[in-house]
C-alpha positions as CSV (number, residue, x, y, z in Angstrom):
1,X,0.0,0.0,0.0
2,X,1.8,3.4,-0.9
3,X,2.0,6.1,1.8
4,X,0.0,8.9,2.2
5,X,1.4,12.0,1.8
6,X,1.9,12.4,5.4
7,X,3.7,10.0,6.4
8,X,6.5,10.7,3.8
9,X,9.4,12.0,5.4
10,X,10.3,15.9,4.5
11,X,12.9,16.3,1.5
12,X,15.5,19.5,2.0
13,X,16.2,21.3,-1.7
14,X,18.9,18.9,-2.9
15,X,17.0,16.0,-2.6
16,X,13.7,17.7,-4.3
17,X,16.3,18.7,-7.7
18,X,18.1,15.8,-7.8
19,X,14.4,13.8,-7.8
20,X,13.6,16.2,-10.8
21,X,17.1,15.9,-12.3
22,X,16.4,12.1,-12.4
23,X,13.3,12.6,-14.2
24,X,15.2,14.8,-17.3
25,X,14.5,18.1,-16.0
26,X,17.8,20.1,-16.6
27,X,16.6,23.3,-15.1
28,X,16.8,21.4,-12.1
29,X,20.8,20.1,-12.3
30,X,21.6,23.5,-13.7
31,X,19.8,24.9,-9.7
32,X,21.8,22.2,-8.6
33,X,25.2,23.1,-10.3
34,X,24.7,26.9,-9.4
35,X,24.4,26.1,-5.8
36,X,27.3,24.2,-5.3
37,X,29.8,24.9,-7.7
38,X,31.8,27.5,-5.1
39,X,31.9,24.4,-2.8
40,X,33.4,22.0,-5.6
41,X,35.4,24.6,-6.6
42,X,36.7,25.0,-3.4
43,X,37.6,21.0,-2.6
44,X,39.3,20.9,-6.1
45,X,41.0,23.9,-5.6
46,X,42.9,21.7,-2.6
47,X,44.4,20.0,-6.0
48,X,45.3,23.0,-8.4
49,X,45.0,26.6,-8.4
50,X,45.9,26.8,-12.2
51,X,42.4,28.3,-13.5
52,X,41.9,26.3,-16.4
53,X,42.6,23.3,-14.4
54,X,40.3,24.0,-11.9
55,X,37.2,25.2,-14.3
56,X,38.1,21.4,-16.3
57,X,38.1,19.4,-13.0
58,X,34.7,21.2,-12.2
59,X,32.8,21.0,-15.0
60,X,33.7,16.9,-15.6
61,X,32.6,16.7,-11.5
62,X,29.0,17.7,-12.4
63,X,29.2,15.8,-16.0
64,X,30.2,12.5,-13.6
65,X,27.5,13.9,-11.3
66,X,25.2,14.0,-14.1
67,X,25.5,10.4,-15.9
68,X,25.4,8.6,-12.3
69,X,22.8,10.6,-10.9
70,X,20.0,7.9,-11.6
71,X,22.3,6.1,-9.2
72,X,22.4,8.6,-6.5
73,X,19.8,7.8,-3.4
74,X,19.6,10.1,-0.4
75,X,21.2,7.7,2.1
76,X,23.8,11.1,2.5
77,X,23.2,14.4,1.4
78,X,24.0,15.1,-2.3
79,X,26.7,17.6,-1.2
80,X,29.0,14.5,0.1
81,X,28.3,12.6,-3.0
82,X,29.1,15.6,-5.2
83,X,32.2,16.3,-3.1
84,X,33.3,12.4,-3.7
85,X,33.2,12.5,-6.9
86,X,34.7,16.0,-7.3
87,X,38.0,14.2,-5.4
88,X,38.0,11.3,-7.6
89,X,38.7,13.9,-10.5
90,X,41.2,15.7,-8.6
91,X,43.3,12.3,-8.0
92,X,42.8,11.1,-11.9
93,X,43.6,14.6,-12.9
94,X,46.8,14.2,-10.8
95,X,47.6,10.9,-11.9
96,X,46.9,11.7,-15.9
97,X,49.6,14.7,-15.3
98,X,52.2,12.9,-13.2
99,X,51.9,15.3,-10.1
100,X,51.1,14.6,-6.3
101,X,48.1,15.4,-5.2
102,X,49.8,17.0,-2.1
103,X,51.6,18.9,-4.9
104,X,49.1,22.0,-4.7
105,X,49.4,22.5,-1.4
106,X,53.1,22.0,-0.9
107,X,53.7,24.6,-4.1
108,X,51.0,27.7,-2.9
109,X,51.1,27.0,0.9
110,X,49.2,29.6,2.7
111,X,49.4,32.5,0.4
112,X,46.1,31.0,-2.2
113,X,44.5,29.3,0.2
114,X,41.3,31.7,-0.1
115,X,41.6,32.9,-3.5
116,X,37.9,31.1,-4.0
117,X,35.8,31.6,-0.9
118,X,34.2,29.0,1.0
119,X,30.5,29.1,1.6
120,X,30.8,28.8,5.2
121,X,34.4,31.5,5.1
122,X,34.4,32.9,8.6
123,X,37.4,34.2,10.6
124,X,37.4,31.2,13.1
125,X,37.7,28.8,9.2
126,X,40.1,31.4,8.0
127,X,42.2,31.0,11.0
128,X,42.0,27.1,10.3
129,X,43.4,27.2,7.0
130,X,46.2,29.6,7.9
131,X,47.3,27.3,11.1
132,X,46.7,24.1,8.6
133,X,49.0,26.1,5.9
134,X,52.1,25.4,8.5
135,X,51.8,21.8,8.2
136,X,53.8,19.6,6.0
137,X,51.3,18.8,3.0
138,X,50.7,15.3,3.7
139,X,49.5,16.0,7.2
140,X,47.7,19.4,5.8
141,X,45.5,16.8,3.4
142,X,44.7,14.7,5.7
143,X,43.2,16.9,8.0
144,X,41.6,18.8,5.6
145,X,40.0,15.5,4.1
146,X,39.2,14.3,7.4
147,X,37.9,17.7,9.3
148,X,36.8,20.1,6.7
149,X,35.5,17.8,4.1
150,X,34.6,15.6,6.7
151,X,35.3,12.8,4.8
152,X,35.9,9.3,6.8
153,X,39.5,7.7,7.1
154,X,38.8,4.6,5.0
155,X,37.5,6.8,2.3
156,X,40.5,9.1,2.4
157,X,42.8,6.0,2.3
158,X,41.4,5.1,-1.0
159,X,41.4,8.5,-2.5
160,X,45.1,8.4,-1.5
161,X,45.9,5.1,-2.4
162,X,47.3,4.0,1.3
163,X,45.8,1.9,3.6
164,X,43.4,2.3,6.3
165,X,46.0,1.5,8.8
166,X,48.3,4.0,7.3
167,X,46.1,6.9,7.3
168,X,45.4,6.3,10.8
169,X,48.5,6.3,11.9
170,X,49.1,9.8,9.4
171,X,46.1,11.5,10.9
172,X,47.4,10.9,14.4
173,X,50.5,12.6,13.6
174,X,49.1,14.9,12.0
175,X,46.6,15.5,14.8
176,X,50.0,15.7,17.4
177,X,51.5,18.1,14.9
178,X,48.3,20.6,15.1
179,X,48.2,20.0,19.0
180,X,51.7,21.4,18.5
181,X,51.0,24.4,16.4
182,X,47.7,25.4,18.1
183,X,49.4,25.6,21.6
184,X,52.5,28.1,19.8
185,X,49.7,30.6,18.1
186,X,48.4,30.2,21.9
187,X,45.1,28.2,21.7
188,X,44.4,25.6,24.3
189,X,44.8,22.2,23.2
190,X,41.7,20.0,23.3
191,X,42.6,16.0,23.8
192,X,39.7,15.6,21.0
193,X,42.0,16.8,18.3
């Protein structure tokens, strides 16, 4: 028996265009591009800062988006899945060209980190990114992947090609290093870190 209208659980925006993007309405992807290509941007722009590089990595995330969204269910929100994919590219991109993807962030350090702004920018995430911009770029990735992105450890693992295990034992030195630089730009260190 289907359920009454009632009893189906409220939908937020995404998942109301995406529903509508499966069913061939474009207007509806092109809402959904619009709303979060500055946060795409942004992930990919953790990979290269070269324009033309960035705009290619963006538009073939919301091409992938597009020819697997039939697949996408709203188990997570769509801004996860988007930013998944959007990482895949950046790693193929840096395989195809034969350059780290820690390469970015070990050539610009701190001085492009907010060329493109974040939608949630705020002085406390500013701060962040200039106090992540002193760590070595493995470390900086991880951290980024794992708070900011808030991406899980066995996903990062496999966007980095190491194992779980590894990337444990990276984000826990990582994490020690951060402890480290927090309590010398004379923040309190929280054990949660």
């Amino acid at each position: 028996m289907p359920a009454s209208p009632e009893l189906d659980p409220p939908q937020d925006e995404d998942t109301l265009l995406v529903r509508a993007s499966q069913a061939g309405d474009l207007d509806s992807f092109d809402r959904l591009v619009m709303k979060h290509q500055p946060a795409i941007a942004a992930v990919l722009f953790r990979f290269s800062s070269q324009r033309a590089d960035l705009e290619d990595m963006t538009q073939e995330t919301f091409i992938r988006a597009w020819r697997a969204l039939p697949s996408w269910q709203p188990i997570k929100p769509f801004i996860h899945w988007l930013k998944r994919i959007a990482v895949n590219v950046a790693l193929e991109s840096c395989r195809k060209h034969r350059r780290s993807p820690l390469s970015r962030l070990a050539d610009d350090g701190e001085k492009k980190i907010n060329l493109i702004p974040s939608e949630t920018s705020t002085p406390a995430s500013d701060e962040a990114r200039h106090i992540l911009s002193h760590l070595p770029p493995d470390r900086r990735t991880i951290l980024t992947l794992l708070y900011l992105e808030q991406m899980p450890l066995s996903e990062i693992a496999g966007h980095l090609g190491i194992s779980l295990a590894n990337a444990k034992i990276k984000s826990f030195r990582a994490r020690n290093q951060l402890r480290t630089l927090l309590k010398h730009h004379g923040y309190s260190a929280d054990p949660s870190i």
